[in-house]
C-alpha positions as CSV (number, residue, x, y, z in Angstrom):
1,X,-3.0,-12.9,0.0
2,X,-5.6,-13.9,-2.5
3,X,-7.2,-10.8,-3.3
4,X,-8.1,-10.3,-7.2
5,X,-9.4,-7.3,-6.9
6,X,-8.4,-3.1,-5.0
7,X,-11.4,-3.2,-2.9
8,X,-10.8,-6.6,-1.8
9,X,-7.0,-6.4,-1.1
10,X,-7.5,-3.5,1.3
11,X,-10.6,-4.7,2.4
12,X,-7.5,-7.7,3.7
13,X,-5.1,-5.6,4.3
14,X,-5.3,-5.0,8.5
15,X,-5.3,-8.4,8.7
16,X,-1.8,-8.9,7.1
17,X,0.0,-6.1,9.4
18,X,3.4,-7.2,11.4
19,X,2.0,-5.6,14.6
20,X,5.6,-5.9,16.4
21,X,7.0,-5.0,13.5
22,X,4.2,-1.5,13.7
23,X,4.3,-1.0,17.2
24,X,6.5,2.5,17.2
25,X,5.0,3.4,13.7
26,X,2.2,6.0,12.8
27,X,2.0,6.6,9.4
28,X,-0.7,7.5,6.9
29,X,-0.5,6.0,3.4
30,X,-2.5,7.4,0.5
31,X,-3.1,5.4,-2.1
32,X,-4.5,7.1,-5.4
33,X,-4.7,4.3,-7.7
34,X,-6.5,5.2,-11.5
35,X,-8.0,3.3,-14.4
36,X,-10.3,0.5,-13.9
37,X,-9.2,-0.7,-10.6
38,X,-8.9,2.4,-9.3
39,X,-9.4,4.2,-5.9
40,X,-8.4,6.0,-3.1
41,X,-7.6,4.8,-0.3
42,X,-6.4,5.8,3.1
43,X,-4.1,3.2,5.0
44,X,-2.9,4.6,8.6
45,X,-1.1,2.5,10.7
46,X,-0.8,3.3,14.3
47,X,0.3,1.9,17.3
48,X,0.7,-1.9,16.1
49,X,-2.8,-1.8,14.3
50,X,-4.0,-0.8,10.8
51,X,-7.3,0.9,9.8
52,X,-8.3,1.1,5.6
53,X,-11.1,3.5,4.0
54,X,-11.5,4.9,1.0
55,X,-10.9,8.4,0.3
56,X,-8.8,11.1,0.1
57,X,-6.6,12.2,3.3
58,X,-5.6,15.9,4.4
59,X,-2.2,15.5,4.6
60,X,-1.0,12.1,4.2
61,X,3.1,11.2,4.7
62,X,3.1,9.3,2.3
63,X,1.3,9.2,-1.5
64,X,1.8,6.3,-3.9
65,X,0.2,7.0,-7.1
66,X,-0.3,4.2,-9.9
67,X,-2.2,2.5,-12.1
68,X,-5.4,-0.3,-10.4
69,X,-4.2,-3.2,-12.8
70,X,-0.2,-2.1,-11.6
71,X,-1.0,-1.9,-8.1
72,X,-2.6,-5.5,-8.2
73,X,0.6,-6.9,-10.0
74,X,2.8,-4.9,-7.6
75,X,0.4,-7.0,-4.4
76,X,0.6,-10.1,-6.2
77,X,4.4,-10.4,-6.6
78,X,4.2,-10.1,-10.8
79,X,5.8,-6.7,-10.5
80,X,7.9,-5.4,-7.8
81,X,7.4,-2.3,-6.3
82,X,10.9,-0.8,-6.9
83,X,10.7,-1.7,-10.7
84,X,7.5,0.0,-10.9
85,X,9.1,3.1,-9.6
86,X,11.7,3.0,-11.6
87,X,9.8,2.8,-14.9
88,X,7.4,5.6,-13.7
89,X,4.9,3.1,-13.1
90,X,5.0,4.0,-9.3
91,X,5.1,8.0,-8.0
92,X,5.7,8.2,-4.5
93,X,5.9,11.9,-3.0
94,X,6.3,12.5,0.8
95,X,8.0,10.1,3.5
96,X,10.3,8.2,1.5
97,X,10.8,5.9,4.5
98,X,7.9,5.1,5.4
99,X,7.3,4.0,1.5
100,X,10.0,1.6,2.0
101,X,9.1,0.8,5.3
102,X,5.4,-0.9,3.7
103,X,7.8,-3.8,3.2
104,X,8.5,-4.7,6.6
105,X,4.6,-4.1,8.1
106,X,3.1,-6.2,5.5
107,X,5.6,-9.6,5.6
108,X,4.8,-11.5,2.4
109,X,2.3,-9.1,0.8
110,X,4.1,-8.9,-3.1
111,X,5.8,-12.1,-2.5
112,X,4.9,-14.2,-5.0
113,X,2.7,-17.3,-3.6
């Protein structure tokens, strides 16, 4: 994935979804991403097909909280996600699972190109 920007990455995003790999999932991902490349966005996968807007969800399972310029090292393999969470870079509250679980519906999304 060659997005260089938030926006443009989830703007991708639906596009990169394992939909075998979805088909028994329905999840909804927040993202709240500050600083300059900075957002919110809503990612809800659902029966084998993923839908992205921006906002701010009700009650999402899962919220991953970080920094824009972390989040776009995190996408583009320069950081991995489980370093950033370790070094408080990365807050995840809520489904646990399904956080790890990103891995598997997005194949090669934070693999470094």
């Amino acid at each position: 994935m060659k997005a260089t920007t938030i926006k443009e990455f989830f703007r991708l995003l639906p596009g990169k979804l394992d939909s075998d790999a979805a088909e028994d999932v329905e999840a909804v991902y927040q993202f709240d991403l500050s600083g300059a490349q900075g957002g919110q966005y809503i990612v809800t996968v659902r029966e084998g097909t993923c839908q992205v807007k921006e906002g701010v969800h009700d009650d999402p399972h899962v919220t991953l909280s970080m920094a824009g310029e972390d989040c776009i090292k995190v996408l583009t393999g320069q950081l991995s996600g489980q370093m950033a969470a370790m070094s408080g870079k990365l807050r995840v509250s809520g489904d646990l699972g399904l956080a790890l679980q990103l891995r598997d519906l997005f194949p090669g999304v934070g693999q470094k190109s």
